[in-house]
ROPA-606853 format. One record per residue: x, y, z of N, C-alpha, C, CB in turn. Coordinates in steps of 0.1 Angstrom, whole numbers. Glycine has a CB too. Example, Ala and Ser with C-alpha at 12.3 -4.5 7.8 and 13.67 -1.06 7.14 Angstrom:
REM ROPA-606853
    nu    nv    nw   cau   cav   caw    cu    cv    cw   cbu   cbv   cbw
   132   -57    78   123   -45    78   132   -33    78   113   -45    90
   128   -22    71   137   -11    71   129     0    79   141    -6    57
This chain:
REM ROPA-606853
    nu    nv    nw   cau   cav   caw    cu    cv    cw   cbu   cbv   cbw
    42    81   151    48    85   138    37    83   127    60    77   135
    36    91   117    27    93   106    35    89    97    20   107   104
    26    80    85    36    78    74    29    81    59    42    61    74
    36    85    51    30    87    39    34    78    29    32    99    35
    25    69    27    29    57     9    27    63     0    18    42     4
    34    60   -10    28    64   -24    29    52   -34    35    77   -29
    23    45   -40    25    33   -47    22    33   -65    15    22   -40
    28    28   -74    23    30   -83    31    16   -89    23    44   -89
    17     9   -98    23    -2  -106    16    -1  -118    22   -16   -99
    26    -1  -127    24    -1  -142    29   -16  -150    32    13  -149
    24   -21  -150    23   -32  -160    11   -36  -174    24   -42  -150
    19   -43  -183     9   -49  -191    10   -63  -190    10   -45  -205
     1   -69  -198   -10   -80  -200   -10   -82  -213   -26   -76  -195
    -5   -95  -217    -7   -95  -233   -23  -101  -236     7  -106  -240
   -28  -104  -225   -45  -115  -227   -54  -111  -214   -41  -137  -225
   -64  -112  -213   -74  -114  -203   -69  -119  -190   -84  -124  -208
   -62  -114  -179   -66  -126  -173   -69  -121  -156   -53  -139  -175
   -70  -124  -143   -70  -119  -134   -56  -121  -126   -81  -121  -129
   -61  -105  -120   -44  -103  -107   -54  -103   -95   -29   -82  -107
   -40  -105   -84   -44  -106   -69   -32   -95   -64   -43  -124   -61
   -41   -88   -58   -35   -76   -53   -33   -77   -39   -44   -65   -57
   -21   -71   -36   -21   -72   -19   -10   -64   -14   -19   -89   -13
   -15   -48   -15    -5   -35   -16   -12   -31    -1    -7   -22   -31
   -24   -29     0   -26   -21    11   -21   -26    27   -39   -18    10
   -23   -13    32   -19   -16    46   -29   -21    56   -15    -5    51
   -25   -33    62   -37   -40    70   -40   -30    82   -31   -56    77
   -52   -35    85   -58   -26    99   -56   -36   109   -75   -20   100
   -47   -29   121   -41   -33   133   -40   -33   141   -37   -34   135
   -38   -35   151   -37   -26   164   -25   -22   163   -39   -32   179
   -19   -10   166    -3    -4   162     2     1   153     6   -11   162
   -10     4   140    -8    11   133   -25    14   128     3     4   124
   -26    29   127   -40    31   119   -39    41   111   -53    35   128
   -50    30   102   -52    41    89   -58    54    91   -60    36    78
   -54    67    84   -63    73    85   -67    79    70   -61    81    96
   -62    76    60   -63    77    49   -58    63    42   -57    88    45
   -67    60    29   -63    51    20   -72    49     8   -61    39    27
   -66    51    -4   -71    51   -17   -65    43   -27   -72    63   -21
   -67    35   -34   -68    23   -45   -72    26   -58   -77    12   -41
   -64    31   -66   -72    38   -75   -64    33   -96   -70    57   -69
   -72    27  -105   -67    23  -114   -70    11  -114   -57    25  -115
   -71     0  -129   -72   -16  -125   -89   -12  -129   -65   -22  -106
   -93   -28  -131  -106   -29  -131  -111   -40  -115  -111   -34  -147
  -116   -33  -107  -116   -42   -99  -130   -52   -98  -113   -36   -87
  -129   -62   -89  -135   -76   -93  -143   -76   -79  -124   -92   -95
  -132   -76   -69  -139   -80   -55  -129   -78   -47  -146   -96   -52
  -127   -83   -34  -118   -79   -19  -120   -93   -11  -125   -63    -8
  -112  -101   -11  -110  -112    -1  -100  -110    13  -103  -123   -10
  -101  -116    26   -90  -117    33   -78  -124    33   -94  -120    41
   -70  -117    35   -53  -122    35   -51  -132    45   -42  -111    39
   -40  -141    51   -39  -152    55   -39  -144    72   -26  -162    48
   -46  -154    75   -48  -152    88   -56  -142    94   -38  -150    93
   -63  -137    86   -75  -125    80   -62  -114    83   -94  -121    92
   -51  -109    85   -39  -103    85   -43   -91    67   -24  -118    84
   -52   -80    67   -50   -74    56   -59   -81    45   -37   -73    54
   -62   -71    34   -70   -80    25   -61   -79    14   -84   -76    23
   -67   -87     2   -63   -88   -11   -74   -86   -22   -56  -101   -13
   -70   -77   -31   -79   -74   -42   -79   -80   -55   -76   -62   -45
   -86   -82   -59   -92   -92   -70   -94   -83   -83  -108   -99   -64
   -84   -82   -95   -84   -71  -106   -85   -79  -118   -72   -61  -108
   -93   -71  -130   -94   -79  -143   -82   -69  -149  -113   -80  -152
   -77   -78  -155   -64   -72  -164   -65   -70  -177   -52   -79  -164
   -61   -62  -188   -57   -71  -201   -46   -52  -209   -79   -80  -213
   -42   -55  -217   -30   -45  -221   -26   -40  -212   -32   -34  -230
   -26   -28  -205   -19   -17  -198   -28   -13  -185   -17    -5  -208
   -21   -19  -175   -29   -17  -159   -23    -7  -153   -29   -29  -147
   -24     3  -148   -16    11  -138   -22    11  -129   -12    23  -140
   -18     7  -116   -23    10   -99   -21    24   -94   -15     1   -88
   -27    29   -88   -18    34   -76   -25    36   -65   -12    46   -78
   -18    34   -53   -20    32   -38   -16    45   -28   -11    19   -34
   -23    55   -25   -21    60   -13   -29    58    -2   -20    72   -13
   -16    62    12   -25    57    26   -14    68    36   -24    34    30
   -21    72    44   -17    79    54   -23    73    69   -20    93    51
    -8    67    70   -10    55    85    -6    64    97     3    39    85
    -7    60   110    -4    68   122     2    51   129   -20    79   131
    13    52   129    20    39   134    23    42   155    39    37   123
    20    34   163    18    38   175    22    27   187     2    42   176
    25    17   178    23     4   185    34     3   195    23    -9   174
    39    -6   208    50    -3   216    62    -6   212    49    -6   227
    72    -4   214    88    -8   209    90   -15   220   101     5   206
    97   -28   219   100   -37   230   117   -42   226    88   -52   231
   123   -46   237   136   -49   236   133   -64   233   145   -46   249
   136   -66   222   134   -82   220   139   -89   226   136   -86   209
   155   -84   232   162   -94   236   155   -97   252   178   -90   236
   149   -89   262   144   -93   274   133  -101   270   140   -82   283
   127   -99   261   116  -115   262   114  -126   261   110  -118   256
   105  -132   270   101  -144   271    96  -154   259    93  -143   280
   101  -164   259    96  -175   247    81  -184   256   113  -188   243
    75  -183   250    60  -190   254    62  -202   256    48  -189   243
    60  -211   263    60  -226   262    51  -230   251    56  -234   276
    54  -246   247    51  -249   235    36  -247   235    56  -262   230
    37  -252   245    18  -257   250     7  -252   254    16  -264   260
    15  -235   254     7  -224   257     6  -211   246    12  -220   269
     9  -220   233    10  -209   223    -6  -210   217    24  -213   210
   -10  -202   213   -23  -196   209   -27  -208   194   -22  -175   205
   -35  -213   190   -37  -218   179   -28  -215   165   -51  -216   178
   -33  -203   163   -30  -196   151   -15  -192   148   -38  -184   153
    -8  -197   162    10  -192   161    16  -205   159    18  -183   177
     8  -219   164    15  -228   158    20  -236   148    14  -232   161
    13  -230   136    16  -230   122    30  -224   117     3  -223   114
    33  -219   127    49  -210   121    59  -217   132    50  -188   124
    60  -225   133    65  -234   144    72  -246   131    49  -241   158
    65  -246   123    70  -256   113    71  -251    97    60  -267   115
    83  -264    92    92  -261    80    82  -254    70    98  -276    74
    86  -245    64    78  -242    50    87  -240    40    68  -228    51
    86  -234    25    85  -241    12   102  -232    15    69  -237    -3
   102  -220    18   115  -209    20   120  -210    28   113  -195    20
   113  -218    42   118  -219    56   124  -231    58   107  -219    65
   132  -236    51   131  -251    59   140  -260    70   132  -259    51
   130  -249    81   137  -249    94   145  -263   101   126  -245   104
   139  -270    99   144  -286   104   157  -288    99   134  -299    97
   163  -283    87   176  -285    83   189  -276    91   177  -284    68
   178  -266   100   190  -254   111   187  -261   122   187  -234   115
   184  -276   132   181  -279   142   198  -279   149   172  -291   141
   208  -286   144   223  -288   146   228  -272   146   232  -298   133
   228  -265   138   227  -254   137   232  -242   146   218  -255   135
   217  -245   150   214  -235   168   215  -242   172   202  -229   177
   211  -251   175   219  -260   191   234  -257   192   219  -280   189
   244  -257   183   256  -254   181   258  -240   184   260  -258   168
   253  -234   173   260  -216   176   252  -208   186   258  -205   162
   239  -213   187   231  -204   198   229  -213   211   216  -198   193
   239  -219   210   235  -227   231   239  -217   240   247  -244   239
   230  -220   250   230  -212   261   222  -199   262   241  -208   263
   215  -197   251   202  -186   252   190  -187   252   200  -178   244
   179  -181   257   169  -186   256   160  -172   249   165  -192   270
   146  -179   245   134  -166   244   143  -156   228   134  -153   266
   141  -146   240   144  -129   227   160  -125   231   130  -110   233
   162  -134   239   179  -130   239   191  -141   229   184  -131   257
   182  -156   228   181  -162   217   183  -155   205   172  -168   216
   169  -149   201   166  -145   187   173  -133   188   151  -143   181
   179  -124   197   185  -109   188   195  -117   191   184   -90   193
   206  -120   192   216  -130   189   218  -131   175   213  -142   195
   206  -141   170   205  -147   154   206  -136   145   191  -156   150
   195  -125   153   191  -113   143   206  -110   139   181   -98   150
   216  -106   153   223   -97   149   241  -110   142   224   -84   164
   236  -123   142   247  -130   134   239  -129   120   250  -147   139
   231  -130   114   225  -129   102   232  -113    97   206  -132   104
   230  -105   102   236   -89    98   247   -91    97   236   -76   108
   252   -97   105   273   -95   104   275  -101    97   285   -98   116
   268  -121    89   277  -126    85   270  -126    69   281  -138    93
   258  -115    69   252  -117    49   250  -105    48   235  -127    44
   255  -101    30   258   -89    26   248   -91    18   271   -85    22
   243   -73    15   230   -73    11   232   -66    -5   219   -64    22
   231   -76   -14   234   -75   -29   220   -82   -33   249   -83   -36
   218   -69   -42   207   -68   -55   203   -79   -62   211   -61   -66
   199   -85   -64   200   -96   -77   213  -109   -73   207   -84   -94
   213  -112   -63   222  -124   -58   216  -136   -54   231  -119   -47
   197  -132   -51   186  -144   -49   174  -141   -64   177  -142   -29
   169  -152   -62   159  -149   -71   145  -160   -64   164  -154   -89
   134  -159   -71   124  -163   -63   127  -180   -60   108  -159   -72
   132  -182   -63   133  -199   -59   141  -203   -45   140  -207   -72
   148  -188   -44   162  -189   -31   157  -193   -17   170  -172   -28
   161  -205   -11   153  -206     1   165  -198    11   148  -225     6
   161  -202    27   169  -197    33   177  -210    38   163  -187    41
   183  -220    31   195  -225    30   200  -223    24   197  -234    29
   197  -216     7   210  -212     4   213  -200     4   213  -215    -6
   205  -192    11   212  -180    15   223  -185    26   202  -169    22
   219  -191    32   229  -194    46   241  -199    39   222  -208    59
   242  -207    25   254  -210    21   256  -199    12   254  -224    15
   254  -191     6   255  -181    -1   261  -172     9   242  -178    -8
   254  -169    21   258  -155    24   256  -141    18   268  -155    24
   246  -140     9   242  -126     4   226  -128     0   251  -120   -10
   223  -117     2   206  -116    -3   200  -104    -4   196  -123     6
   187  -101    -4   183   -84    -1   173   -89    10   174   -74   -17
   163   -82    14   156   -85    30   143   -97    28   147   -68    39
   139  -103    16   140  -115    14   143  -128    20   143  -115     9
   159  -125    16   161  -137    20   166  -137    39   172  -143     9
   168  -124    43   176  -121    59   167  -127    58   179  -108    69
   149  -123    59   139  -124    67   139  -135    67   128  -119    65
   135  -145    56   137  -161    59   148  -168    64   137  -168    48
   159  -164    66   170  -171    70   166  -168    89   187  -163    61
   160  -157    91   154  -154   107   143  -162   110   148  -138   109
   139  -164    99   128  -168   105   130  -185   106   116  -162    96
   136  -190   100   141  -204   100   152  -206   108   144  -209    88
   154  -201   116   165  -199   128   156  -198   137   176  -188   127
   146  -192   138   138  -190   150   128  -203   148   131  -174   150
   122  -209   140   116  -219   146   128  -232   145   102  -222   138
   135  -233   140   147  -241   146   146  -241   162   161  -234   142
   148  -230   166   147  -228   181   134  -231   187   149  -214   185
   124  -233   179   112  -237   189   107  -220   192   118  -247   207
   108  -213   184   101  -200   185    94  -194   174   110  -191   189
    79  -195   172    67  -192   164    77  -180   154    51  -185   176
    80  -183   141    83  -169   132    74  -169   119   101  -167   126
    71  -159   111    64  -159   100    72  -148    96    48  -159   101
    66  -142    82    71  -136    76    61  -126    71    76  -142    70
    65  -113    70    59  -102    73    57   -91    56    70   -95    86
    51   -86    49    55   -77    38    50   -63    43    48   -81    25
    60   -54    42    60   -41    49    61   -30    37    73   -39    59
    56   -19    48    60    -5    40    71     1    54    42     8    34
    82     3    49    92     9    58   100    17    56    99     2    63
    96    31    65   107    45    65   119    41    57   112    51    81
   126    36    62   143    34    61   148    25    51   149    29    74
   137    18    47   140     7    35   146    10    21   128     1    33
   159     7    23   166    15     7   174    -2    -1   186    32    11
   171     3   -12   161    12   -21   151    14   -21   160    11   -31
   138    24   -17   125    20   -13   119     9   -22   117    32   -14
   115    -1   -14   105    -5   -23    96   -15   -13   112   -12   -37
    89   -27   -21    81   -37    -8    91   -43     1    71   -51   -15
    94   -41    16    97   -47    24    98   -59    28    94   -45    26
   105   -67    34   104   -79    40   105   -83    50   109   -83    38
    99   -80    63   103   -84    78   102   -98    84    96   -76    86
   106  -101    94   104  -116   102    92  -106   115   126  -125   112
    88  -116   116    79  -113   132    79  -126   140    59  -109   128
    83  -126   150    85  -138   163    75  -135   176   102  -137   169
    68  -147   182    60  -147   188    68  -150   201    50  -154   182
    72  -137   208    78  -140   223    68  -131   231    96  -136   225
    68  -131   245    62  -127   253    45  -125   254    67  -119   253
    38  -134   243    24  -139   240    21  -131   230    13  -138   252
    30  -123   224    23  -115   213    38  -113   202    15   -97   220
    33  -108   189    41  -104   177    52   -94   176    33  -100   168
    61   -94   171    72   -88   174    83   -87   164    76   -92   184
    81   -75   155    89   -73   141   105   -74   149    84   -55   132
   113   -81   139   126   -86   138   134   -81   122   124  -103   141
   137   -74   121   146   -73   105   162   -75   111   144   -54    93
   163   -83   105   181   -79   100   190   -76    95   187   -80    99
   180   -67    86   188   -58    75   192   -46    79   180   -55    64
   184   -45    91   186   -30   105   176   -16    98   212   -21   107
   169   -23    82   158   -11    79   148    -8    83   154   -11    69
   140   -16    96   127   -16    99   130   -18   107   118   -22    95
   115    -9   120   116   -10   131   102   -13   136   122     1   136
    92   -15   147    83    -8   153    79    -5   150    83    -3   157
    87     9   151    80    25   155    79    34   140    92    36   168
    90    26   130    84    34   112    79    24   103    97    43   102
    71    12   107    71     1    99    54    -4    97    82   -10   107
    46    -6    84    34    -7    83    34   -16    80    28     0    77
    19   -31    82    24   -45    79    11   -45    71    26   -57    92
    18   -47    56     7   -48    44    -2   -66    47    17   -46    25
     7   -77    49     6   -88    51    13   -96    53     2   -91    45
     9  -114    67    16  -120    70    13  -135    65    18  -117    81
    23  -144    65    25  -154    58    36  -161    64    26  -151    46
    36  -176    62    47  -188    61    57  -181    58    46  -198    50
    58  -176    46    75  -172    40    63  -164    31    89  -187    32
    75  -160    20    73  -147     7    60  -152    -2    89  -147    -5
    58  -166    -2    50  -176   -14    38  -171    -5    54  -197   -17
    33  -166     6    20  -163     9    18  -148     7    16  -168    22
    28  -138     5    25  -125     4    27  -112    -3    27  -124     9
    26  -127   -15    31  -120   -29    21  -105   -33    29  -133   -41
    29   -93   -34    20   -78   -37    18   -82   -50    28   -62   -36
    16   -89   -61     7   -90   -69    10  -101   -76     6   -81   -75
     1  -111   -79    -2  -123   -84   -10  -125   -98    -8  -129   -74
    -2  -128  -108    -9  -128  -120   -12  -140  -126    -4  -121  -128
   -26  -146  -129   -30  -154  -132   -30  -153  -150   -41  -155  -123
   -17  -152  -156   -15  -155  -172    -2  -145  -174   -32  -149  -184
     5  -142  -181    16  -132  -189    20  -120  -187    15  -130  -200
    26  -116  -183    29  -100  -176    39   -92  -181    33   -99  -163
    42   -81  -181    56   -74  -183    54   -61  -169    58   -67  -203
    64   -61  -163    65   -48  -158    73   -36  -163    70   -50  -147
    63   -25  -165    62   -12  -174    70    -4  -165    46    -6  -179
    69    -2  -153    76     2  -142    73     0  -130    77    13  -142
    75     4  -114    71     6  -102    77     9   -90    67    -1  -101
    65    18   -81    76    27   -75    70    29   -62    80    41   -82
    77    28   -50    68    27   -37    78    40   -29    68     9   -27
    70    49   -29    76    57   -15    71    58    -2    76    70   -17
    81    59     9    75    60    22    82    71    28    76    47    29
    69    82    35    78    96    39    73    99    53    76   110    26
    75   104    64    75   107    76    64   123    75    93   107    81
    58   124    78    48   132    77    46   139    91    38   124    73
C-alpha cells in the first residue's frame, strides 16, 4: 500500500527560542520512503530519535513558523495474527526490548500486576495481548478532550474514556504487566479519525515488533511509524523550548 501525508503546522512564538521536531516518517524495514520533503521553519540540525527509531529536527523559531511535511511511503511490512504469537522468554529478549518491560512516567505498569493475573489468567504470548487489545475497545469510549497531557493510563483505566493516547498506554501497561516488552508508537494512519498524529502500542512477541491499536484505527498494512518511545513524553511531534500559540494544524493521510 502507498500512502500520501500531507502535514502543516502553523504556529507562533512570542521570543527566540528553539523547537524539536519529530513529524517525519522513520526509515524501516516495512515501510519505505519514496518521497519526503520538510519545508518552512529555520532549521538548525537533525538528531536521532530514541532508539535511533526516526530522526528529530532541530528549528530556530521566533513570531510565525509554518511547517509543512510531505512524504510518499510504500508500507509492505507482513500482517501477523497477533493472537498466534509467541511471547519470548524473559532471558531471551534482545537488549534494546528490555527497557519496555518496565514502569514508565504514563505506563505505570506495576500498579496492573493483580489486574491481569485476575482478568487475563489462563493466556499466554499474543493470545494474552489481543484479549487486552480487544477488553480495552469494549470497555473505553473514545471522547475528545476527556484526557489531557498529564493522563496516565491509570486513570484512564478508572475513567474509562480517552482518544488513542491514552488506549495506547492503557495497552501498553497491560502488556508489560504481563511480562510482555510494549512501547509506544507515533503514527501516520489511513483510518485515523479525526485525522491527525496517531498513537499506537507495539509489543515484542515472536522476536520482533508488532503494531497493536485499540482504537481498531491502525493496522500493519496502512500504518507509518514517525517514532518510538516509553509512552507519549518520548514522542512528542513538536517540542518547544519557550511560549507558543497554535495558529492551526492539519495532517492528511490518503491511499495512493
Amino acid at each position: 500500500m502507498k500512502l500520501q501525508i500531507d502535514v502543516q503546522l502553523d504556529y507562533w512564538f512570542e521570543a527566540s527560542c528553539d523547537v524539536l521536531l519529530h513529524i517525519e516518517v522513520a526509515a524501516l524495514a516495512g515501510q519505505r520512503i519514496e518521497a519526503s520533503a520538510v519545508t518552512g521553519g529555520r532549521a538548525l540540525t537533525r538528531v536521532a530519535a530514541q532508539d535511533g527509531v526516526g530522526t528529530r529536527a532541530w528549528l530556530a523559531a521566533e513570531g510565525r513558523m509554518v511547517v509543512d511535511y510531505t512524504a510518499r511511503v510504500t508500507i509492505d511490512r507482513p500482517v501477523h495474527d497477533t493472537a498466534a504469537l509467541p511471547r519470548t522468554p524473559l532471558h531471551l529478549l534482545p537488549g534494546e526490548a528490555v527497557q519496555y518491560l518496565l514502569p514508565s512516567r504514563y505506563c505505570p505498569s506495576d500498579r496492573f500486576f493483580d489486574l491481569v493475573d485476575a482478568r487475563f489468567a489462563g493466556l499466554e504470548g499474543g493470545a494474552r495481548i489481543a484479549v487486552m487489545a480487544d477488553w480495552i475497545a469494549g470497555h473505553l469510549a473514545y471522547v475528545r478532550g476527556a484526557s489531557t497531557v498529564e493522563t496516565s493510563a491509570l486513570d484512564t483505566f478508572q475513567t474509562r474514556k480517552g482518544v488513542c493516547r491514552d488506549y495506547a498506554h492503557l495497552m501498553i501497561a497491560l502488556a508489560r504487566a504481563a511480562d510482555t516488552p510494549a512501547r509506544y508508537a507515533s503514527v501516520y494512519a489511513l483510518r485515523a479519525s479525526p485525522p491527525d498524529f496517531h498513537a499506537v502500542a507495539e509489543v515484542f512477541l515472536g522476536g520482533e515488533w508488532h503494531i497493536v491499536d485499540p482504537t481498531g484505527m491502525a493496522s500493519a498494512r496502512d500504518t507509518a511509524i514517525i517514532g518510538i518511545g516509553r509512552d507519549a513524553g518520548d514522542v512528542a511531534f513538536l517540542t518547544a523550548f519557550g511560549p507558543l500559540m497554535m495558529n492551526s494544524q492539519s495532517v492528511r493521510v490518503q491511499e495512493v
